[in-house]
N, C-alpha and C positions, 0 to 999 in steps of 0.2 A: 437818594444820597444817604451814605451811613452817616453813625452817629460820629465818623471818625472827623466830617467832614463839614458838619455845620456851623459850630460856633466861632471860629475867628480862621485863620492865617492858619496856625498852629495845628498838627494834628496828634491828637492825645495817642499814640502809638503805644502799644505795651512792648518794652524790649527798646526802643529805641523813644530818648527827649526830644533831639531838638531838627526832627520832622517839620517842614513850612514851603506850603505854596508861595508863589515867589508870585501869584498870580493878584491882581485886584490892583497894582500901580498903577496912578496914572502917568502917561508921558507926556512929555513935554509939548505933546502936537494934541493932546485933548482927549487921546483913545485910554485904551487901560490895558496892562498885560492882563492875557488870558487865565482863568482861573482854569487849576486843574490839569494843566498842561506840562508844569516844572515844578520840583520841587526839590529844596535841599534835606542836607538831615547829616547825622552822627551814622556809627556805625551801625549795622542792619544785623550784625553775625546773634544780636540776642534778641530779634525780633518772634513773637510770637506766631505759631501760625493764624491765628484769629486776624493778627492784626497784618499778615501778609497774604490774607486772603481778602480783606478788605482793601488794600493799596491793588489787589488785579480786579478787584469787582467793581472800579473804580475806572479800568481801561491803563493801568498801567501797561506799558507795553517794554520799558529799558530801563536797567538801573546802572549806571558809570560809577565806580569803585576807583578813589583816588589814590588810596592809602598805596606806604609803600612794603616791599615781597615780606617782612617780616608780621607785618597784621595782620596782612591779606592768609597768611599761611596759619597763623595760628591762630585766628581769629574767621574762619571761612565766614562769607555774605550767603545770607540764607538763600540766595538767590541763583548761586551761582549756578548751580544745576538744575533749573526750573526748567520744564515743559513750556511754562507758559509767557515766562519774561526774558526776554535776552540780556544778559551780563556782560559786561565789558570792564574790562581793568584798564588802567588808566593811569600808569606811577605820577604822575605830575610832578611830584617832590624826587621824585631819584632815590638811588639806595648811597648814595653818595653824603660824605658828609657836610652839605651844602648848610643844616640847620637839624639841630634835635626834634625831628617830626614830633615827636610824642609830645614835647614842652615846648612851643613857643610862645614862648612869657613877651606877649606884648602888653599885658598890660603893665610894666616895670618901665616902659618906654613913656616919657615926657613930654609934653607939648613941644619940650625947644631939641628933643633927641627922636628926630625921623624913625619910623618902624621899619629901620632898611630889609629887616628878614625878608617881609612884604615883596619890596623893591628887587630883591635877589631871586626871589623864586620867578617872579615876572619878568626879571632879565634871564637868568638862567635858563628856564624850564620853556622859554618861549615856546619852541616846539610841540613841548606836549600840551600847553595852553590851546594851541592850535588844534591838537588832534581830538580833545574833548570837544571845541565848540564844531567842526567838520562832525563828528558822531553826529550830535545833537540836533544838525542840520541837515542831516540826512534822511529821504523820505522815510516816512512807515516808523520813524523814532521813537516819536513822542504818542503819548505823554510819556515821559521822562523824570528817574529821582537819580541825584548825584548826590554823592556821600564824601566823606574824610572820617575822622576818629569823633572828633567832637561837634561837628558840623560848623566850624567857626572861620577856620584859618583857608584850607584847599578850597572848599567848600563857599565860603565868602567869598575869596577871589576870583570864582567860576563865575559864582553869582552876580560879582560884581560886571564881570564881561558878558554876562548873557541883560543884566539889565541895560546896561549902555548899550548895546544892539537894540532893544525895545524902545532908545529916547527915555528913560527914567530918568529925573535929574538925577544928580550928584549927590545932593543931599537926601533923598530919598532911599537910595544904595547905602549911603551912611548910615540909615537910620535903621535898613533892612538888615547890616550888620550888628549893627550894636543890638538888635534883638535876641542876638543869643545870649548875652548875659541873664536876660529872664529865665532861660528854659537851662541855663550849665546851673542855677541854685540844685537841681536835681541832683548834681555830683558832689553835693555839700560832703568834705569830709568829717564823719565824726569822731573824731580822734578818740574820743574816751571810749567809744563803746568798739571803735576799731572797725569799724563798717560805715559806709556808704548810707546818708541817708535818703528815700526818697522824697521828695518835698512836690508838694504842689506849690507852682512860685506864684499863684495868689493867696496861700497862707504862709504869712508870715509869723507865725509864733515861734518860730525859732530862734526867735531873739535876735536882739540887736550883736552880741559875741559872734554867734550865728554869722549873719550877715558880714562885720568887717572881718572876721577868720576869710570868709569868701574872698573879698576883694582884694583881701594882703596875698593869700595865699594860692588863689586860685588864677588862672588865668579867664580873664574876660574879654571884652572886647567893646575896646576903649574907640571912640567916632574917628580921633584922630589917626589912627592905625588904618581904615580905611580911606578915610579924606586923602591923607599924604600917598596912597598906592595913586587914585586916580589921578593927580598931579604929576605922579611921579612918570605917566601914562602919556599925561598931555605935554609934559616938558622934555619928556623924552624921545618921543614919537608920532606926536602930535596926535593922540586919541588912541582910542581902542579899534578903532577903524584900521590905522594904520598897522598898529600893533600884530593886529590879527590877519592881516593879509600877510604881514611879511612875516606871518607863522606858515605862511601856505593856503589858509581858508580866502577862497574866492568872494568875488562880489556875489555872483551868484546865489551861495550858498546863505551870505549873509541875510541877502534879501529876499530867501526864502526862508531862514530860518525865523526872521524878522515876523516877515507875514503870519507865521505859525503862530508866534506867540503874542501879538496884538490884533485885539480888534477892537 
């Protein structure tokens, strides 16, 4: 195992923050999703080769590209032309203006004001919701990294439907989301010097200015933003089970995609 791969969740990628095995949960029935199998992340297009020869020495086999034709175009996935991984695009969001891909400010969103963005892409985009998790469950896939621009919003929402196929509770997916507000400190603006800095988000000497600059300004990813999609899932459609078949993904598929990633 590299070094990209031993100390947490997290994997220290150069070129790409917010990298995370989605693996080591446990579900609800006592097993734990498989480590090594799934993972999320931000975008790929400034990954290093070091650190994408490390993600195929690893057995990556697929990388799902969510973003939509404007990133994807000027921003190519290091990936896309590999020998060795197979690439898939995957608009989930649409080029439609459904939601400002680039900024969705949910963290401006209130306990007592719903993160409908969420709710919209889930009803809207049902279909392509569908066609990412039918990939993912398709033999020879995995292991598997899905991506968005910041790994938060497309990327969360995938994750949050591949963990409820695994039996992860709810709160568990909550908490697997609000994990990217550690790893976006990286995209700490610095205004005065006019660049980006990069921050390891267990040193915090960046100050306390530092820090609420981030949380005013930046988007994070607040439990509630999550909490309210999966409700919005059960109250709608009675589950991600249901959601997901009447996207076209068979039971089948489910419960082998299932199988894949818990033991």
């Amino acid at each position: 195992m590299t070094e990209y791969f031993r100390a947490s969740r997290h994997l220290d990628l150069d070129g790409a923050y917010n990298t995370r095995d989605i693996g080591g949960y446990e579900t609800e029935d006592g097993r734990v999703t498989r480590p090594r199998t799934l993972f999320r992340s931000d975008s790929l297009h400034n990954l290093t080769p070091d650190s994408q020869r490390a993600l195929v020495s690893e057995g990556l086999r697929t990388v799902v590209d969510l973003r939509v034709t404007d990133a994807v175009t000027q921003h190519p996935n290091v990936f896309a032309e590999s020998s060795e991984v197979d690439y898939h695009w995957v608009n989930v969001m649409g080029d439609e203006p459904l939601v400002e891909v680039s900024d969705i400010n949910v963290s401006s969103l209130g306990p007592d004001r719903p993160p409908d963005i969420y709710a919209a892409i889930l009803d809207v985009r049902r279909e392509w919701m569908g066609k990412v998790v039918k990939l993912l469950a398709a033999p020879g896939t995995l292991p598997a990294l899905y991506h968005c621009n910041s790994g938060r919003d497309r990327a969360g929402l995938v994750t949050m439907l591949l963990l409820s196929i695994a039996g992860v509770p709810p709160e568990t997916i909550v908490e697997d989301y609000s994990s990217s507000a550690t790893y976006l400190w990286r995209r700490i603006p610095d205004r005065a010097a006019g660049k980006r800095l990069r921050l390891d988000p267990a040193d915090l000497d960046a100050s306390e200015e530092h820090r609420q600059a981030f949380e005013t300004e930046r988007n994070i990813a607040p439990p509630h933003a999550m909490r309210a999609s999966i409700e919005h899932l059960e109250r709608e459609y009675g589950g991600v089970g249901p959601y997901l078949t009447g996207a076209g993904v068979t039971e089948d598929e489910l419960d082998r995609l299932r199988a894949a990633i818990v033991e």
